[in-house]
Steps between C-alpha positions, in 0.01 A plus 500: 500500500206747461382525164231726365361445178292811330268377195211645325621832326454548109328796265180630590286757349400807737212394673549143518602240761792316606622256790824469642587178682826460771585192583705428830709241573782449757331705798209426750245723266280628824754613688535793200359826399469468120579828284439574168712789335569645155762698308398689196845588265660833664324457812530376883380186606144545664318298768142423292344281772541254808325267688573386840624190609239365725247723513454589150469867509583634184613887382572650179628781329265783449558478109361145461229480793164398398698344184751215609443219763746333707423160618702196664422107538661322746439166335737557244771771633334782233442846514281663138438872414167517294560802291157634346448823244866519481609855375885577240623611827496169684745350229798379742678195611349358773679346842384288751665523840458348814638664821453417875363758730785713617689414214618683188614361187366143477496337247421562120383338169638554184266708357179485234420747267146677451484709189135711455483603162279468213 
């Protein structure tokens, strides 16, 4: 069965750094668009970025461009969001998701949570 592990979250001051790491398992990995979302308490889920599954294009969400990176390795069936001068208002649990072209749902991680505070 597909499994998708999120790791990586924790406290951070406002203005520091933090990676989130998804680990797949259960799926052939290139044959998936990863996704990263987050859901901040009393709000909708929102798509942050995602990154193609074979040619590697990657978009975000205006409120963390120039700030996060998405990446994916192939090697070892993982997708990462680099999160740099992270702000209070990127304090969320964060999903990974991997969905198919033509798809919607896919499937989803459990959840890790990114708290920007000092």
């Amino acid at each position: 069965q597909v499994q998708l592990v999120e790791s990586g979250g924790g406290l951070v001051q406002p203005g520091g750094s933090l990676r989130l790491t998804c680990a797949a398992s259960g799926m052939v990995f290139r044959r998936y668009a990863m996704n990263w979302y987050r859901q901040a308490p009393g709000k909708q889920r929102e798509l942050v970025a995602t990154i193609t599954s074979t040619s590697g294009i990657t978009t975000y969400a205006d409120s963390v461009k120039d700030r996060f990176t998405i990446s994916r390795d192939g090697d070892k069936n993982t997708v990462y969001l680099q999160m740099n001068s992270l702000k209070p208002e990127d304090t969320a649990v964060y999903y990974c998701n991997a969905r198919r072209i033509g798809e919607t749902g896919g499937y989803w991680g459990q959840g890790t949570q990114v708290t920007v505070s000092s």
